[in-house]
C-alpha positions in Angstrom: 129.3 -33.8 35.5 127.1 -35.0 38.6 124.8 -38.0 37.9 121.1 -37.0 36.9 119.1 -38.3 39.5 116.4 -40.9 38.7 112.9 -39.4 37.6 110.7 -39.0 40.0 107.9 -42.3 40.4 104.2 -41.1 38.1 101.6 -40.8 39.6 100.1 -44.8 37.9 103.9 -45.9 39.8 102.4 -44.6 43.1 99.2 -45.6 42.9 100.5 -49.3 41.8 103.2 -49.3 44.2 100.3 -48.7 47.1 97.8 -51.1 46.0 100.4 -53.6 45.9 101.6 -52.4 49.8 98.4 -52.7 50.7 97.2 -56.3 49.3 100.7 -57.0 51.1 99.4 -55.7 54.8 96.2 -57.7 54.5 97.5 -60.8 53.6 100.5 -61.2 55.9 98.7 -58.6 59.2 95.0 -59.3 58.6 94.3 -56.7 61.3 92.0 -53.7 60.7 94.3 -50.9 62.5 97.0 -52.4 60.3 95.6 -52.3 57.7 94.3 -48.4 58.2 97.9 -47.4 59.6 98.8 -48.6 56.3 96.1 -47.0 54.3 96.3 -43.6 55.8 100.1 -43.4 54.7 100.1 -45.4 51.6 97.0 -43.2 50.2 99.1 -39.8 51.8 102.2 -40.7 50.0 101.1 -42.4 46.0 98.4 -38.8 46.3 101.0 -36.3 47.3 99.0 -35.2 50.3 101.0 -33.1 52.9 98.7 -34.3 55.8 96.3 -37.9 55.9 94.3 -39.2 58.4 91.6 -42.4 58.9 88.5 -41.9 60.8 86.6 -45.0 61.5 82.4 -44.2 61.9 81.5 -44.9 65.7 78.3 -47.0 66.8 76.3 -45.1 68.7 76.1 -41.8 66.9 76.7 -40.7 63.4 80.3 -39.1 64.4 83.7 -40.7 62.7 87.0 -40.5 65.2 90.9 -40.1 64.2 92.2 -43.8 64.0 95.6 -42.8 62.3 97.1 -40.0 60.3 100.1 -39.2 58.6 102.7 -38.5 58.1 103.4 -39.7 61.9 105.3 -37.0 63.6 103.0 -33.9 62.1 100.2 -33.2 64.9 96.8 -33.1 63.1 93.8 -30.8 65.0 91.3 -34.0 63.7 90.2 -35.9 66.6 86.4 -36.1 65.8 84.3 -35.3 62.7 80.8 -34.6 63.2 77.9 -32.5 62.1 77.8 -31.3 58.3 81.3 -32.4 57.9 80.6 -36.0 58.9 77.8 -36.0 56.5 80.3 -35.0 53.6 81.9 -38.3 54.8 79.3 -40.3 54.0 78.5 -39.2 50.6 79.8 -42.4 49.2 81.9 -41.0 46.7 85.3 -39.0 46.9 84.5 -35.2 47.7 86.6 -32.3 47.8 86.0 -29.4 49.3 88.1 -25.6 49.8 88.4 -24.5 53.4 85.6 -24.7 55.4 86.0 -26.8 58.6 88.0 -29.3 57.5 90.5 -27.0 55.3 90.8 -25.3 58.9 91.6 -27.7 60.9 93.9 -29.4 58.9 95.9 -26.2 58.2 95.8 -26.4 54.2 93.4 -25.5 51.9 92.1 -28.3 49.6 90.8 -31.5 51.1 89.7 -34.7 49.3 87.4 -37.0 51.5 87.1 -40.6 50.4 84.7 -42.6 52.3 85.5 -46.7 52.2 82.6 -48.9 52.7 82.3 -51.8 54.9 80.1 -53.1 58.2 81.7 -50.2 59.9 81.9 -46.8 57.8 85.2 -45.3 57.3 86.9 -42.5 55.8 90.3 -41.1 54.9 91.1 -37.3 54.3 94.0 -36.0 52.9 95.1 -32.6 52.2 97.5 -30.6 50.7 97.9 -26.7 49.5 97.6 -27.7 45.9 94.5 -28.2 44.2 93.3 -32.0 43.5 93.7 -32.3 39.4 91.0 -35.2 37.8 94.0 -37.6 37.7 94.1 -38.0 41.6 90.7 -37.8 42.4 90.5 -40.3 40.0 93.2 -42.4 41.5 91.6 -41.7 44.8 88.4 -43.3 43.7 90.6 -46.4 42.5 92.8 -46.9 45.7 89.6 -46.4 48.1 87.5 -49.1 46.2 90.8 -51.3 46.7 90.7 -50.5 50.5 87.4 -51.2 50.7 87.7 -55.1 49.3 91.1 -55.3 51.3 88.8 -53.3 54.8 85.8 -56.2 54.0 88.3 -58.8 53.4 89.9 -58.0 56.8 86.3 -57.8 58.8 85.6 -61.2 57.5 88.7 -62.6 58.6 88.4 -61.2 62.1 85.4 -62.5 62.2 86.3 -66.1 61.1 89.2 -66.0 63.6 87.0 -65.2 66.4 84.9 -67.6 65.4 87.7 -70.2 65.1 88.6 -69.1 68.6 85.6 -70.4 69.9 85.8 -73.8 68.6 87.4 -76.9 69.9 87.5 -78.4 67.1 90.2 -77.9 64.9 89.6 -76.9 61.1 91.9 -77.9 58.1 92.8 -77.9 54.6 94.9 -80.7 52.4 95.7 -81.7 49.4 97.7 -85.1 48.6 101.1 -85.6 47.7 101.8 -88.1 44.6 103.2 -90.5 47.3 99.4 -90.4 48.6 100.9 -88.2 52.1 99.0 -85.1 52.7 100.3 -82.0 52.0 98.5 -79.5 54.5 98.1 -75.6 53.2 95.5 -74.6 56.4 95.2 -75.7 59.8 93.8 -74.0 62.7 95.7 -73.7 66.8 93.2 -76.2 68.3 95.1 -79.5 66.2 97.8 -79.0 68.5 95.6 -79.8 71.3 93.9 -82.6 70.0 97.2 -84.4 68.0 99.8 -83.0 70.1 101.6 -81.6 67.0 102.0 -78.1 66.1 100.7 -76.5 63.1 102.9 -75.3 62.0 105.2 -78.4 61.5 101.8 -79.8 59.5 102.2 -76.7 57.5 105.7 -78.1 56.6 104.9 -81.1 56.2 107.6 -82.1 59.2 104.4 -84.0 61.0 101.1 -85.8 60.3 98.3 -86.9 62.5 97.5 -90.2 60.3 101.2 -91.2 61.2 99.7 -91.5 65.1 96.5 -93.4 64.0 96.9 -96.9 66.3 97.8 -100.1 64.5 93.9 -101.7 64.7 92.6 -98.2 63.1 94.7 -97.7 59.8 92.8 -99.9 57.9 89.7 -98.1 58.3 91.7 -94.2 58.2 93.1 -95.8 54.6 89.5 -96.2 53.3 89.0 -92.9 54.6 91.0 -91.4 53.0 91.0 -93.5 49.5 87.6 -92.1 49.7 88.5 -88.6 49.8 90.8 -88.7 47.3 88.6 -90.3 45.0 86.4 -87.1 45.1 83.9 -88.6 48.2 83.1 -86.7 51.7 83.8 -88.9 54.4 84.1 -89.7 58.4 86.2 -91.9 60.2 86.6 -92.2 64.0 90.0 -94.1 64.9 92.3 -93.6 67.9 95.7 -91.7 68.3 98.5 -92.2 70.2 99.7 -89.4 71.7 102.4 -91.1 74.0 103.6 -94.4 75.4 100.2 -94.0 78.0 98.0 -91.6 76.4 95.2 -92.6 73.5 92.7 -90.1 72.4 89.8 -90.7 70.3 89.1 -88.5 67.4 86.7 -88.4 64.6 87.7 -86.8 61.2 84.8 -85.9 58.5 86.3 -84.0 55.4 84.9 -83.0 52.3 87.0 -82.8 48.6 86.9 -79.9 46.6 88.7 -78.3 43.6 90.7 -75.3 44.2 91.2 -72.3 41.7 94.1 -73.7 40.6 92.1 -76.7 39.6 93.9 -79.0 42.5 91.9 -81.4 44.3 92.0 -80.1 48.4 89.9 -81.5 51.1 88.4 -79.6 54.2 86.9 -80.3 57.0 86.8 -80.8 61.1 88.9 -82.9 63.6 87.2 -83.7 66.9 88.2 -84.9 69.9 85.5 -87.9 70.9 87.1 -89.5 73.7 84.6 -88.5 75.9 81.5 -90.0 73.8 83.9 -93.2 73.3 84.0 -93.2 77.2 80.6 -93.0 78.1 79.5 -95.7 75.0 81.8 -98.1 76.5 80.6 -97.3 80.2 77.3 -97.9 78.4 77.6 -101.2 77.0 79.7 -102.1 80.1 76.5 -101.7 81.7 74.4 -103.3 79.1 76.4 -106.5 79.7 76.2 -106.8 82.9 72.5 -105.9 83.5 71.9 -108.5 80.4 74.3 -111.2 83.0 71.9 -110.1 85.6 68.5 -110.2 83.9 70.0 -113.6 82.4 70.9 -115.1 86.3 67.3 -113.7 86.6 66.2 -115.9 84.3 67.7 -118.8 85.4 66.5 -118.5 89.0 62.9 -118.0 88.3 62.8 -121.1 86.0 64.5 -123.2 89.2 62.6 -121.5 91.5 59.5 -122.2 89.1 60.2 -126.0 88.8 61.1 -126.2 92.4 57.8 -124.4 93.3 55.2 -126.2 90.8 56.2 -129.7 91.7 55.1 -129.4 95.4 52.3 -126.9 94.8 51.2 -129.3 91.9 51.1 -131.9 94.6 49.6 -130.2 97.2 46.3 -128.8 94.7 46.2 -132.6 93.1 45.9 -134.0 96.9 43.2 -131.1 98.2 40.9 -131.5 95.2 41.3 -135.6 95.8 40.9 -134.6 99.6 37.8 -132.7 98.7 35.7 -135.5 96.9 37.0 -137.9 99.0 35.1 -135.8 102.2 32.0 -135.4 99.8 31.6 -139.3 99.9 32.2 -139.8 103.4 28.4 -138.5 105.2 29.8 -138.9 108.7 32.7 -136.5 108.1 32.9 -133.4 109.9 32.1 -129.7 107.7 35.3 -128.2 108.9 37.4 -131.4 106.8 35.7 -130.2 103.8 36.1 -125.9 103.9 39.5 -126.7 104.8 40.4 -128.9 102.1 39.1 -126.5 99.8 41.0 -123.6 101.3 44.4 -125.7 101.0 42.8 -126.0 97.6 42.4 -122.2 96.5 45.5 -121.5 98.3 47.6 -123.8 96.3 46.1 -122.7 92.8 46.7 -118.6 93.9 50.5 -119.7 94.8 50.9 -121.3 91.5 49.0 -118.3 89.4 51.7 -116.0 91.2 54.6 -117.9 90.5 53.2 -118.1 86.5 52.7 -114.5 86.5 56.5 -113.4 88.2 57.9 -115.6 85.5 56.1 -113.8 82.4 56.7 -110.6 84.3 60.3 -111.2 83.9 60.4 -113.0 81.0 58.7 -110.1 79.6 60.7 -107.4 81.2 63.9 -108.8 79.8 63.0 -109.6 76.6 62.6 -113.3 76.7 59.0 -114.3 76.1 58.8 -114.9 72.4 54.5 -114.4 70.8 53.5 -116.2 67.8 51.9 -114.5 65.2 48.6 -115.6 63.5 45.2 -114.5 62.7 42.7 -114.0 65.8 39.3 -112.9 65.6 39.0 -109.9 68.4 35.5 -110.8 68.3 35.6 -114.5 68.5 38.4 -114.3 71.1 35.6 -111.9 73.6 32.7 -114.0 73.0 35.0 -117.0 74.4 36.4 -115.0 77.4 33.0 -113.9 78.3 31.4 -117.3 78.2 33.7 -118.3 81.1 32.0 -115.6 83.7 28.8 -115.9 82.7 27.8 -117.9 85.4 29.6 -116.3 88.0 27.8 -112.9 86.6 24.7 -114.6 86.5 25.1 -115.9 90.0 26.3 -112.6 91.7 23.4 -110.6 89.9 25.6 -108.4 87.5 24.7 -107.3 84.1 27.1 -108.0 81.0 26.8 -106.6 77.9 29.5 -107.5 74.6 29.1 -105.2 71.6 31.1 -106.5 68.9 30.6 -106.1 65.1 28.9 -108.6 62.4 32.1 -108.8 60.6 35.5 -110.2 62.2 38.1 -107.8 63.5 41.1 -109.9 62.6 44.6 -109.2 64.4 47.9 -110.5 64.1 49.3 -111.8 67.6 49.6 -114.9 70.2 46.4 -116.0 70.2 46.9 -117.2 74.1 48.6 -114.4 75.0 45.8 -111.8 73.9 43.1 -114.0 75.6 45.1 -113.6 78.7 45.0 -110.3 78.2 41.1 -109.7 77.5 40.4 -112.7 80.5 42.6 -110.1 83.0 40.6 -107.2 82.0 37.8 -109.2 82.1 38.2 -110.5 85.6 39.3 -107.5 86.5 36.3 -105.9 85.9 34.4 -108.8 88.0 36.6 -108.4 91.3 35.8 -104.7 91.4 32.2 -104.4 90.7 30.7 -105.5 93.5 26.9 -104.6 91.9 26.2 -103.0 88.5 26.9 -103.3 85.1 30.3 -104.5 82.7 30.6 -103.9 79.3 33.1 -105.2 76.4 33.3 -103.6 73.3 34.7 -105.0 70.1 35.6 -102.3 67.3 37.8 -101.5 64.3 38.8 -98.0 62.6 41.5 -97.1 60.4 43.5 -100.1 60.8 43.4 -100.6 64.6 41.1 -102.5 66.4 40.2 -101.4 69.7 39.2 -104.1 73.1 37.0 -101.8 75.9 36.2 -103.4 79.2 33.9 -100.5 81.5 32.6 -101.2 84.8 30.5 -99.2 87.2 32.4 -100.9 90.1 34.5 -99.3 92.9 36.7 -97.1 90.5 40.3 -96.1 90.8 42.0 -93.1 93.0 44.1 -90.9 90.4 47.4 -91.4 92.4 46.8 -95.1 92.1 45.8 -94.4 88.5 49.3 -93.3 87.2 50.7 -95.9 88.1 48.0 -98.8 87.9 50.0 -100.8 85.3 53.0 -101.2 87.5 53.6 -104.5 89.3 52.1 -104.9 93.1 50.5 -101.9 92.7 46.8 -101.9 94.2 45.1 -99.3 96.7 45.9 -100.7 99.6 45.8 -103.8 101.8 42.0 -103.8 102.4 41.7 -103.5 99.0 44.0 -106.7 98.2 42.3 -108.7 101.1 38.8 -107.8 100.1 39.0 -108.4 95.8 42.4 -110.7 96.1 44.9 -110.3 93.2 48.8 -110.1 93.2 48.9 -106.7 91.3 51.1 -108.5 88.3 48.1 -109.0 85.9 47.3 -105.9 85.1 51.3 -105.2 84.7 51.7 -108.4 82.2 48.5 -107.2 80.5 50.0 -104.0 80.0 53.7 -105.1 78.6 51.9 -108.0 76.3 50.1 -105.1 74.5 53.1 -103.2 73.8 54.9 -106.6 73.3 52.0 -107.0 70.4 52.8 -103.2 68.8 49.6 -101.8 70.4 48.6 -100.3 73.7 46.5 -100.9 77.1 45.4 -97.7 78.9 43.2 -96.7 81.7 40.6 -94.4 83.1 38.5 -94.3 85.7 36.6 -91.8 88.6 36.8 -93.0 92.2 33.2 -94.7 93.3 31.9 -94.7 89.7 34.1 -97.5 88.0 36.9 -97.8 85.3 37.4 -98.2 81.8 40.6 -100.3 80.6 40.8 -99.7 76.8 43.3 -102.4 74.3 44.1 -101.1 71.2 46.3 -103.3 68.6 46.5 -103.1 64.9 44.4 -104.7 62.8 44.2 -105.8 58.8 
């Protein structure tokens, strides 16, 4: 008696056995023709078509075109579906329909359509010469809304790969062993290139990038990563050895998580920094050595300071003596007398320039340290102003102070702000020949504000842009005829910002200037 042969597989056995073919595809081929070359037969075969094929939805028009059919070898007339048959397509639901188009073209007479949803619309459409019983239409309905989360599953991952593709970073996934190592479960191509180690031997656990983290790192990668495991996101930046002559820098930042299994993982992003590690230490390379320079700076201007005030000292002590001396003596000649006073003037200019190169520079690196202590802004321009009033007086020129009943206190170097309002001040006087100069005194909304407007020769406004940087003036005639280094107006300028506030300027050519101190105020 000849063996019975085994019962033929129901149609639940089919349909199980093809779900579970496809979950298989998309896990281990996460690729979208895959996973329809799968589809088309799996679905042909658990359904008992005779003839399957997938048609994937195009971009540009509302036609769907033959990705795949089945069974392989039996030629299918179903290149492109478009017009009223498309539209049964994209009814969202399985359809069957008996002959028309479809029925044709496919040779047989019943066909099922079973659209699958996703980003971009898809179909398959079997047929057969038998009709389609509620059973498979029902099973239909069941494998196509399988396809569909396995078809969306699969766009995401393409897109996440592409994605990944573009990166230079490299992405990973670990959880820790009990013997604290980490056990990797994901890890993107790009950790080769950064560790040197491939990903898959991570994956096995064969390799591990903390195992190259140099000997001066580990302490800090071990709080790194005792703070990971103790449920913290962190970052650490440490060094790798690659090879006997190669060090990379790289920065890790990772996040812990739980997993569905309830296992604590961590993710997150290697990066190579070498680069940035490079350039910082160019940086402070730099630092240092402009700090050595501005330091030897320093040093010379204080030599050449005391070198420089001793004689010139001596030389303006001796003129001024030279000076009354002549005014005693009635049979002297005039010239003794001018002259004396020029070696005078002379003297005291060359010692106001060397003063003002070394607060330039002891401002420009830092160096000149201001007290801090109430000042009446008030007070302080009253004061200033006393000490020209003669000189306006004598040279005919108006002066007017504004300043409120109540003091405007700031907190600042009481000697370095007068110096600062006795520059604007003269200032003012050296450029306005004739006319009128004005100093206001005012407070709003905690900042006190130090105007100084004359209606003297003015300011061109390519000069202007640049009026508060050192030796910067008109031009020669302009330097003989007023006199003035060009550094006051530059110290003035860094003091203010030195003091938290500000010293701007405007001013029209021939109609005078406006210099305007602002500082903060109680």
């Amino acid at each position: 008696m000849a063996p019975l042969a085994p019962p033929a597989p129901s149609l639940a056995d089919r349909v199980d056995a093809a779900g579970a073919a496809l979950r298989n595809v998309a896990l281990t081929r996460p690729n979208a023709l895959a996973l329809l070359e799968a589809g088309v037969a799996r679905l042909g075969e658990a359904l008992s078509a005779e003839v399957a094929v997938a048609l994937v939805g195009e971009a540009q028009s509302d036609a769907y075109v033959r990705c795949a059919a089945w069974p392989p070898h039996e030629w299918v007339d179903l290149v492109e579906v478009e017009g009223s048959d498309a539209t049964t397509l994209r009814r969202g639901r399985p359809t069957v329909t008996t002959g028309g188009s479809l029925a044709t073209r496919l040779g047989r007479a019943e066909v099922l359509a079973l659209p699958v949803e996703g980003s971009v619309p898809g179909a398959f459409v079997l047929a057969r010469s038998a009709p389609w019983t509620p059973a498979c239409l029902a099973a239909a309905d069941r494998l196509g809304a399988l396809f569909g989360t396995l078809w969306a599953w699969t766009e995401a991952e393409a897109r996440f790969q592409r994605t990944v593709a573009d990166l230079d970073d490299a992405l990973f996934t670990f959880g820790h062993e009990p013997d604290g190592r980490r056990a990797y479960v994901f890890v993107t191509p790009q950790a080769e290139a950064l560790t040197g180690l491939d990903p898959d031997a991570l994956l096995a656990g064969d390799a591990d990038w903390t195992d190259l983290v140099v000997r001066e790192d580990r302490a800090a990668f071990a709080a790194h990563d005792d703070r990971l495991r103790n449920g913290e996101p962190s970052q650490v930046e440490v060094r790798l050895r690659l090879d006997a002559s190669e060090v990379v820098w790289i920065s890790e930042r990772a996040t812990p998580s739980v997993d569905a299994a309830g296992r604590s993982i961590a993710g997150g992003l290697l990066t190579d920094i070498t680069a940035r590690k490079e350039a910082e230490a160019q940086l402070e390379r730099a630092r240092r050595i402009a700090e050595r320079a501005a330091q030897t700076r320093m040093a010379f201007l204080r030599m050449m300071s005391h070198e420089l005030r001793t004689p010139l000292g001596a030389i303006r002590g001796f003129s001024d003596l030279l000076v009354e001396e002549t005014a005693d003596l009635p049979d002297a000649p005039p010239e003794v007398a001018e002259f004396a006073g020029t070696i005078r003037d002379a003297a005291s200019r060359a010692l106001r320039l060397v003063s003002d190169l070394l607060d330039l520079s002891r401002l420009e690196t830092g160096a000149l340290d201001l007290a801090r202590q109430p000042v009446d802004l008030g007070a302080l321009a009253q004061s200033v102003a006393a000490r020209y009033a003669a000189d306006f007086d004598a040279r005919g020129l108006t002066f007017d102070l504004h300043s409120p009943a109540d003091p405007v206190l700031v907190e600042t170097d009481p000697a370095r702000l007068d110096q600062i309002v006795d520059q604007l001040v003269s200032n003012a006087a050296r450029f306005t020949p004739a006319g009128r100069i004005a100093v206001r005194v005012s407070a709003d909304r905690g900042v006190a504000e130090l105007s100084v407007t004359d209606t003297g020769v003015g300011i061109a406004d390519d000069v202007l842009e640049a009026v508060f940087e050192p030796f910067v003036q008109e031009d020669a005639r302009v330097n003989r005829e007023y006199g003035g280094t060009g550094l006051g107006l530059a110290i003035a300028h860094r003091l203010a910002r030195q003091m938290d506030g500000g010293l701007s300027a405007a001013s029209v050519k021939g109609e005078g200037s406006t210099f305007t101190l602002t500082l903060p105020c109680r």
